[in-house]
DRENSEFI-79813 format. One record per atom (N, C-alpha, C): atom name; x negated, y, z. Coordinates in pm, whole numbers, m for minus. Atoms other than C-alpha are relative to their C-alpha. Layout:
// residues N
atome:CA x:X y:Y z:Z;
...
// end
This chain:
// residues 145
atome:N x:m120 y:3 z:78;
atome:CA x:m776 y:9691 z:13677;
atome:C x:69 y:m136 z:19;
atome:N x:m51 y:140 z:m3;
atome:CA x:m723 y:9317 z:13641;
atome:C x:m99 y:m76 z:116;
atome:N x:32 y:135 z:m129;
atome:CA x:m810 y:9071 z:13954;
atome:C x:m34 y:m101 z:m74;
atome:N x:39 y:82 z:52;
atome:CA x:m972 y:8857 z:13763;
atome:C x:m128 y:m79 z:47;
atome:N x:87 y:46 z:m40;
atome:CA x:m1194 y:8582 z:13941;
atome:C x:m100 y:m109 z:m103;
atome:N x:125 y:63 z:98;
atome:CA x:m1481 y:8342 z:13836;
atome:C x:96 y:m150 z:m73;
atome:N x:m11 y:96 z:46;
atome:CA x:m1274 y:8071 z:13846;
atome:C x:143 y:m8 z:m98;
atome:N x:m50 y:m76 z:127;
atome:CA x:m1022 y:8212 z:13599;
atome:C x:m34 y:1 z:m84;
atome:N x:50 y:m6 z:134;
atome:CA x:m1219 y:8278 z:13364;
atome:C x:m47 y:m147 z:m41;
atome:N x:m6 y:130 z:38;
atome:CA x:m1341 y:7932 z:13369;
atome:C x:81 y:m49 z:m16;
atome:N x:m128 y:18 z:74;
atome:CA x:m985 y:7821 z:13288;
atome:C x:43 y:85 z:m140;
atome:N x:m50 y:m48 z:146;
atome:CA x:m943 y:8083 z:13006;
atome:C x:m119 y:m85 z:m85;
atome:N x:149 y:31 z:97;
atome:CA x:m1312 y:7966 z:12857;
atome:C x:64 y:m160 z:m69;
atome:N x:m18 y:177 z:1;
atome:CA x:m1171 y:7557 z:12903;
atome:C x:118 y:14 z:m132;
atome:N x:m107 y:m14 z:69;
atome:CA x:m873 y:7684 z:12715;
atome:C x:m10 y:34 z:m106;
atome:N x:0 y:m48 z:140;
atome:CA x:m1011 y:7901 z:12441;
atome:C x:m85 y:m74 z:m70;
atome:N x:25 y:112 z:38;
atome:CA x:m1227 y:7602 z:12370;
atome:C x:81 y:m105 z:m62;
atome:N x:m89 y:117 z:50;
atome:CA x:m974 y:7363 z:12304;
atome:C x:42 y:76 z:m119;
atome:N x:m49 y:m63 z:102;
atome:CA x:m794 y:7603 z:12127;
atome:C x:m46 y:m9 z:m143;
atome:N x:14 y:m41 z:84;
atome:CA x:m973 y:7760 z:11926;
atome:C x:m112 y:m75 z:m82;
atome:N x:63 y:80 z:90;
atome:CA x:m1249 y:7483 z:11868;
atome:C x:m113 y:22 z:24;
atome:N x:163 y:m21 z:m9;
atome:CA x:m1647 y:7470 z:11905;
atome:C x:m40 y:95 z:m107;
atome:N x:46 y:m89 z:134;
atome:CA x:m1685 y:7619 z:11544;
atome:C x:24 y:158 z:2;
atome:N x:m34 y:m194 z:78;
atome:CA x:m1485 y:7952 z:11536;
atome:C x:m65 y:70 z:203;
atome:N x:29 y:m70 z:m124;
atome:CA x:m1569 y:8012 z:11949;
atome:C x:m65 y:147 z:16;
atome:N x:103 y:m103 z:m67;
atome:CA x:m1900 y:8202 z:11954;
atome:C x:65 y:154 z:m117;
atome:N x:m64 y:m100 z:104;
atome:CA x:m1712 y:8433 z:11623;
atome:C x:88 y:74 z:81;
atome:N x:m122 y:m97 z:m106;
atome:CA x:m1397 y:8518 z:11854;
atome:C x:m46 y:52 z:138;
atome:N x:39 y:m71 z:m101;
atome:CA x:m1641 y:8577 z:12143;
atome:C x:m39 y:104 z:m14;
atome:N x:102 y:m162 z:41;
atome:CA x:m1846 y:8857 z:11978;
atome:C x:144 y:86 z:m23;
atome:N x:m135 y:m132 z:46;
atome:CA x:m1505 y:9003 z:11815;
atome:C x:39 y:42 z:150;
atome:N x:m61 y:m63 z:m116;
atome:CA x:m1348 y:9011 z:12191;
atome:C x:m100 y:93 z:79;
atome:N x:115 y:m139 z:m67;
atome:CA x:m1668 y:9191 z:12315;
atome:C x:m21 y:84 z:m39;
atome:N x:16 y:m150 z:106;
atome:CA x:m1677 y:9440 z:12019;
atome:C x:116 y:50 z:68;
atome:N x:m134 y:m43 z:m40;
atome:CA x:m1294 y:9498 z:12108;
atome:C x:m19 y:36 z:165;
atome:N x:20 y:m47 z:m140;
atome:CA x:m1368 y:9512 z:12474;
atome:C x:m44 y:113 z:34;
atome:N x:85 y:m145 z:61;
atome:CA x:m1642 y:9756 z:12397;
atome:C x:80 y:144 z:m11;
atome:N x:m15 y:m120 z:56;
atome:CA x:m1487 y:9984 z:12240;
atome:C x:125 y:58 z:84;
atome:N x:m101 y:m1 z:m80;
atome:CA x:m1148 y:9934 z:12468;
atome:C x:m55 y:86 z:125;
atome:N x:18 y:m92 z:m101;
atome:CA x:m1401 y:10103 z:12754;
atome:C x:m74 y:101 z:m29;
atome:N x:82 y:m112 z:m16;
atome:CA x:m1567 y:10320 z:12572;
atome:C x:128 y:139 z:m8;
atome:N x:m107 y:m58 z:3;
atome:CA x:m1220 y:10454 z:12500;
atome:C x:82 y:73 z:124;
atome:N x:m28 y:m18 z:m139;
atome:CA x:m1099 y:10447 z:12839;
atome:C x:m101 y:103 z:88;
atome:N x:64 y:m117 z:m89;
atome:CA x:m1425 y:10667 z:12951;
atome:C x:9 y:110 z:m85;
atome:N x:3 y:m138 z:91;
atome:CA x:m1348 y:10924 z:12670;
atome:C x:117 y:67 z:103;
atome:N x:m136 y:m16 z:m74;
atome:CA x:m1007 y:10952 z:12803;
atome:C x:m38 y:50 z:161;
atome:N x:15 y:m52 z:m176;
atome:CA x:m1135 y:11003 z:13171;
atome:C x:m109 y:138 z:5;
atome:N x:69 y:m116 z:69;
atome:CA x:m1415 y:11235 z:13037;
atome:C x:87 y:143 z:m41;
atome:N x:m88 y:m113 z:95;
atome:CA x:m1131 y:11437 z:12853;
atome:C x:75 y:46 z:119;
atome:N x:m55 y:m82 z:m100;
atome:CA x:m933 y:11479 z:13183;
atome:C x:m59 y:42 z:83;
atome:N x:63 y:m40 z:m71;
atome:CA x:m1194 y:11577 z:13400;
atome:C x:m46 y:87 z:m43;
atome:N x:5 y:m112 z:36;
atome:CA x:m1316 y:11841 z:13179;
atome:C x:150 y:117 z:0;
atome:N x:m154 y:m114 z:m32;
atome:CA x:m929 y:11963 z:13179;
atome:C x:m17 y:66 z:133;
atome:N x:m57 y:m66 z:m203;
atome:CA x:m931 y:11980 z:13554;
atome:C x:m83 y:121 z:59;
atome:N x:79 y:m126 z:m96;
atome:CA x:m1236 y:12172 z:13586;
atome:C x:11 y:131 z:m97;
atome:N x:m21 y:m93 z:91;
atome:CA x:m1148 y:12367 z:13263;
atome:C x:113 y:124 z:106;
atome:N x:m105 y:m66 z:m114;
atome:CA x:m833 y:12485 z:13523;
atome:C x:m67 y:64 z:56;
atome:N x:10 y:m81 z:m117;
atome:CA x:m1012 y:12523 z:13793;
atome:C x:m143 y:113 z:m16;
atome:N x:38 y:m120 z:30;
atome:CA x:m1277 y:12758 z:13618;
atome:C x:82 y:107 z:15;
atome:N x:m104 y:m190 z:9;
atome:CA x:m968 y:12989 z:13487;
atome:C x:23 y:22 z:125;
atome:N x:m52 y:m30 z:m121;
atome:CA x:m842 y:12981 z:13818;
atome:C x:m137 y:89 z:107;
atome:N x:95 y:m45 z:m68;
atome:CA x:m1157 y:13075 z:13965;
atome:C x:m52 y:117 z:m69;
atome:N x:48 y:m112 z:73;
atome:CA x:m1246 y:13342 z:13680;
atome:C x:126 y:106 z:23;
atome:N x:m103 y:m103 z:m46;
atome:CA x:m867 y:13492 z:13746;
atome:C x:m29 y:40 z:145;
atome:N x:40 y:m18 z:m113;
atome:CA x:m971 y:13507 z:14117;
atome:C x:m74 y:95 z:63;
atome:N x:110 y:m125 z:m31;
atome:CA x:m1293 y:13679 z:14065;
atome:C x:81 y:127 z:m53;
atome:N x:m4 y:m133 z:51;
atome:CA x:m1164 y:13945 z:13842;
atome:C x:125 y:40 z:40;
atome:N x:m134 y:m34 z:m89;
atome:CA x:m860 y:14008 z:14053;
atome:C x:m106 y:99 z:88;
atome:N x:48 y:m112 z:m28;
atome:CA x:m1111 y:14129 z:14265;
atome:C x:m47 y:54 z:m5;
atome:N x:97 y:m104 z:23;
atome:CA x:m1352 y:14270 z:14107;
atome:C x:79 y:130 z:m47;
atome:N x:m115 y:m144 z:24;
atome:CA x:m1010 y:14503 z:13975;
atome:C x:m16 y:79 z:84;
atome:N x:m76 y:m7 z:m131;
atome:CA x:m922 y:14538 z:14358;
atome:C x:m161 y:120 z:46;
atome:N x:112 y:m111 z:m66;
atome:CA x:m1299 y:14682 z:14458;
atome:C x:m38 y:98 z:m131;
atome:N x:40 y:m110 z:110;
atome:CA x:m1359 y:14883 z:14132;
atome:C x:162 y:102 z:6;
atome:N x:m113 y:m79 z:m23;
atome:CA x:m983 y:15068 z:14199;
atome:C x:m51 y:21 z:153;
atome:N x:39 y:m37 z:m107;
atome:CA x:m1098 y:15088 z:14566;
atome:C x:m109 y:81 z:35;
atome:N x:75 y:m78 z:20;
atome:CA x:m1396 y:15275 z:14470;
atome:C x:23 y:101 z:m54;
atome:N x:m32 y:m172 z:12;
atome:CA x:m1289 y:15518 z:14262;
atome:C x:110 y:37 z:73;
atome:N x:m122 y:m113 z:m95;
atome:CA x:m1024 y:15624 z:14515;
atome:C x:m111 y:35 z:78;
atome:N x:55 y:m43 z:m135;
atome:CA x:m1283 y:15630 z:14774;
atome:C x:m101 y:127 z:m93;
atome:N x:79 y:m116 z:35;
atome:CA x:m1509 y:15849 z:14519;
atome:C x:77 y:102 z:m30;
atome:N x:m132 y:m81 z:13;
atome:CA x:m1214 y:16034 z:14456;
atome:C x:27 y:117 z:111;
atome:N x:m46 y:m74 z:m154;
atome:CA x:m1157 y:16151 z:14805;
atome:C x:m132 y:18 z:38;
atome:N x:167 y:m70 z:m81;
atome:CA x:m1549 y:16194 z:14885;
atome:C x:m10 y:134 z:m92;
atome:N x:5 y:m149 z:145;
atome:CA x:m1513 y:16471 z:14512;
atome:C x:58 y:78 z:80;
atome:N x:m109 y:m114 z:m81;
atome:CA x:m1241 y:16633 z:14702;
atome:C x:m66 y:66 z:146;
atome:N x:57 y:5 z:m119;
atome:CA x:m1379 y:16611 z:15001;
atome:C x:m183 y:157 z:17;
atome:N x:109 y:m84 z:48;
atome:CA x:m1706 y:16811 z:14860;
atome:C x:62 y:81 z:m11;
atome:N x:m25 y:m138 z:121;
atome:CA x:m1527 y:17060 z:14617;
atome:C x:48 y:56 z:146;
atome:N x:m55 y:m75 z:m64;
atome:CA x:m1328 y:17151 z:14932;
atome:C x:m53 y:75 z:70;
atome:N x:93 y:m48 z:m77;
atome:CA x:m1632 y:17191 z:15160;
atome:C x:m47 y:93 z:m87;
atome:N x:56 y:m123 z:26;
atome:CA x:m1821 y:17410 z:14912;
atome:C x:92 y:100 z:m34;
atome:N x:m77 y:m154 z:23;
atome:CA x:m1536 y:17631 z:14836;
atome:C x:29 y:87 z:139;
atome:N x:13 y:m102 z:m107;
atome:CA x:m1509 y:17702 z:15196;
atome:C x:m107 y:48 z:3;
atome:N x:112 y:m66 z:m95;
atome:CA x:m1853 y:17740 z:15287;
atome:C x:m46 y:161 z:m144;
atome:N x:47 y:m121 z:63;
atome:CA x:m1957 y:17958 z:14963;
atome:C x:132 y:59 z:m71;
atome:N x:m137 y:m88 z:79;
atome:CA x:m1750 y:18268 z:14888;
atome:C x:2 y:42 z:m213;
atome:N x:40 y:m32 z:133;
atome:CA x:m1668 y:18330 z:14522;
atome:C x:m113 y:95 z:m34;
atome:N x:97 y:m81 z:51;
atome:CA x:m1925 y:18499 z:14304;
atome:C x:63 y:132 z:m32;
atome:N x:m41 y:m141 z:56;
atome:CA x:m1861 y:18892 z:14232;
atome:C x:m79 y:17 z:m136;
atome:N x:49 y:m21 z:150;
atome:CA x:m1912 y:18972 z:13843;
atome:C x:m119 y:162 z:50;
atome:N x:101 y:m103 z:m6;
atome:CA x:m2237 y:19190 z:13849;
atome:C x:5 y:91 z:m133;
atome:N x:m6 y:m123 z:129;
atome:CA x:m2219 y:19523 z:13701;
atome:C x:m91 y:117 z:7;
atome:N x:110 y:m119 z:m6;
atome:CA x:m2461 y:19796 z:13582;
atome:C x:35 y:88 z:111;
atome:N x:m7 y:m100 z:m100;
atome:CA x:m2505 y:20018 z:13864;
atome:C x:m80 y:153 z:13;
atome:N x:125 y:m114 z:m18;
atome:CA x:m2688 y:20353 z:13929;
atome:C x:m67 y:m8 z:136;
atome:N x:67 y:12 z:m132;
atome:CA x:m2971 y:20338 z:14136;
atome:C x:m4 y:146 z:106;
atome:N x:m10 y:m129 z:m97;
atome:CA x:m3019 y:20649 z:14414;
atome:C x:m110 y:98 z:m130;
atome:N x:59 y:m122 z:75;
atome:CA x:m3273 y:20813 z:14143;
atome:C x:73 y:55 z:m139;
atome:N x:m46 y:m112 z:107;
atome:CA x:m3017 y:20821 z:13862;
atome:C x:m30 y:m85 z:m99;
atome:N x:61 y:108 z:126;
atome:CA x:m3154 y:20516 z:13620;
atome:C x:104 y:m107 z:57;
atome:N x:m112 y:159 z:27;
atome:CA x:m2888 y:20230 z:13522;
atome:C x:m114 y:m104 z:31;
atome:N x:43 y:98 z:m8;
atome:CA x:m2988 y:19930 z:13678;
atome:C x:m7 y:m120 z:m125;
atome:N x:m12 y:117 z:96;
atome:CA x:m3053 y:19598 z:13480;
atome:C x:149 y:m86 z:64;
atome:N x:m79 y:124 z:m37;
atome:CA x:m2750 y:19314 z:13463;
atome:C x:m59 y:m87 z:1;
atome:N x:40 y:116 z:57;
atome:CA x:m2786 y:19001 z:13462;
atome:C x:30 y:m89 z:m104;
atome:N x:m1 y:51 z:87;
atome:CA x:m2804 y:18942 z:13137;
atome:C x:m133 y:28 z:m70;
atome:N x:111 y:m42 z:3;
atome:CA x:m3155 y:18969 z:13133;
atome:C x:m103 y:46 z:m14;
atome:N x:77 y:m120 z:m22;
atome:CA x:m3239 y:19309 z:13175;
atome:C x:49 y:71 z:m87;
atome:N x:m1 y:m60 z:97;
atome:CA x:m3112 y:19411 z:12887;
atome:C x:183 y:98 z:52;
atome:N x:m98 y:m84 z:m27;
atome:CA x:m2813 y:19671 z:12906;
atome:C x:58 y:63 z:m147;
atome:N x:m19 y:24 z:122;
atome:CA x:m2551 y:19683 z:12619;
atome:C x:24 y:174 z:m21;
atome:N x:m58 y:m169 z:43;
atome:CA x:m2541 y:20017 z:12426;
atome:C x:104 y:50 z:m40;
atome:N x:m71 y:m56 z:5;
atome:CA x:m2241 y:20063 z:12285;
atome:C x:87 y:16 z:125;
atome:N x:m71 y:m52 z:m104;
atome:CA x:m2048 y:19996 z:12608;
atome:C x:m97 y:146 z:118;
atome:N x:28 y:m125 z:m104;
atome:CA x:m2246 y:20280 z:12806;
atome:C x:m84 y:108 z:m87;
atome:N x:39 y:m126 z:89;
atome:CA x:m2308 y:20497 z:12527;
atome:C x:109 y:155 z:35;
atome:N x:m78 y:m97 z:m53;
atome:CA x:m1983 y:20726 z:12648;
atome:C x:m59 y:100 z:112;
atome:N x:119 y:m62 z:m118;
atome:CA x:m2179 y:20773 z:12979;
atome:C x:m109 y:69 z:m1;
atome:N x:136 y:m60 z:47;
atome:CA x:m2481 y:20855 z:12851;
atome:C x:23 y:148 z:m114;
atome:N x:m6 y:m60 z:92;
atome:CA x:m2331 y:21097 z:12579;
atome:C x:94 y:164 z:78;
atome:N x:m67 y:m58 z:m133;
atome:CA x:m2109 y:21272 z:12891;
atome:C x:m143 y:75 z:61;
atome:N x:163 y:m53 z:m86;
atome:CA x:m2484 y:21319 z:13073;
atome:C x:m43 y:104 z:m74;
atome:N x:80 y:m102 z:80;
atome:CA x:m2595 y:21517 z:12803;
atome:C x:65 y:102 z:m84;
atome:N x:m129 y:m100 z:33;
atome:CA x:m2284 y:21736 z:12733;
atome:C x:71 y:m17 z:m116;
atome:N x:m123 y:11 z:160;
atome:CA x:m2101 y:21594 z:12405;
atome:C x:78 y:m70 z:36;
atome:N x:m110 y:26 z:38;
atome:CA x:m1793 y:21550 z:12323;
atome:C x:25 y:m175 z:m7;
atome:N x:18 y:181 z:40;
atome:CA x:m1711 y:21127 z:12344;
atome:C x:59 y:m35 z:m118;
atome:N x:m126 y:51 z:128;
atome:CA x:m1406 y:21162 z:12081;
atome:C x:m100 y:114 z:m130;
atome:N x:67 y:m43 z:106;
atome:CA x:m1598 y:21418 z:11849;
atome:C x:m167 y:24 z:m1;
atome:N x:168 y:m22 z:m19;
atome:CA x:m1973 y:21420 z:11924;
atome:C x:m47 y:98 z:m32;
atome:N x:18 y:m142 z:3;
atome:CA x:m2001 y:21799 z:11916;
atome:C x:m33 y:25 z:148;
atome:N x:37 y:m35 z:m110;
atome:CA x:m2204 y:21936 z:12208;
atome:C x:101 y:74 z:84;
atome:N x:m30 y:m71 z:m65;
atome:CA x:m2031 y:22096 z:12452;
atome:C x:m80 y:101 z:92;
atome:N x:75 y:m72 z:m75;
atome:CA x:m2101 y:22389 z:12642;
atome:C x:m108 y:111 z:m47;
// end
């Protein structure tokens, strides 16, 4: 800060001697060293305080950075899983043809197959059929014949 040599100070010392006197000396030396003191402890707060600023910056700057791209590859992924979904759904709809709804059938001897609804076969819907087989009426349930 200050260029201050040895033999300087031996001129201020010769001076603040006269001055100020043998008696009060060693009193105004301690005060200027308390004051000095505290003058650098001041001065390293202060340099302390801007060096945490700078890297305080250059964190954000470095935390906006990352999560720029961590945006950039998490939007770049789901497009790419995006287009691999499509990419699937399209393949299995070509390769497998829709499903056909399975329906009771008659086998070659004449007995209703099972659905798949497992095994079981609903009665009122094929109660008409069955009531036809055995000669009545569907609207009045009077035998025919």
């Amino acid at each position: 800060m200050f260029d201050v040599g040895f033999t300087e100070l031996l001129v201020i010392a010769l001076v603040a001697l006269i001055v100020i006197g043998p008696e009060r000396l060693p009193k105004v030396a301690r005060t200027v060293g308390v004051l000095l003191g505290r003058l650098q402890r001041y001065v390293n707060d202060v340099k302390s305080d801007i060096n945490r600023e700078m890297q305080l910056d250059e964190l954000k700057t470095i935390q906006d950075q990352v999560s720029s791209q961590a945006r950039e590859l998490q939007d770049s992924l789901t497009s790419e899983m995006r287009s691999v979904e499509e990419s699937l759904n399209q393949s299995t709809a070509a390769e497998i043809p829709p499903a056909e709804p399975e329906a009771s059938a008659q086998k070659a001897d004449g007995t209703a197959e099972a659905t798949a609804t497992g095994g079981k076969i609903d009665p009122i819907k094929h109660a008409p059929e069955q009531q036809l087989e055995l000669g009545l009426d569907s609207t009045s349930g009077k035998a025919t014949g």
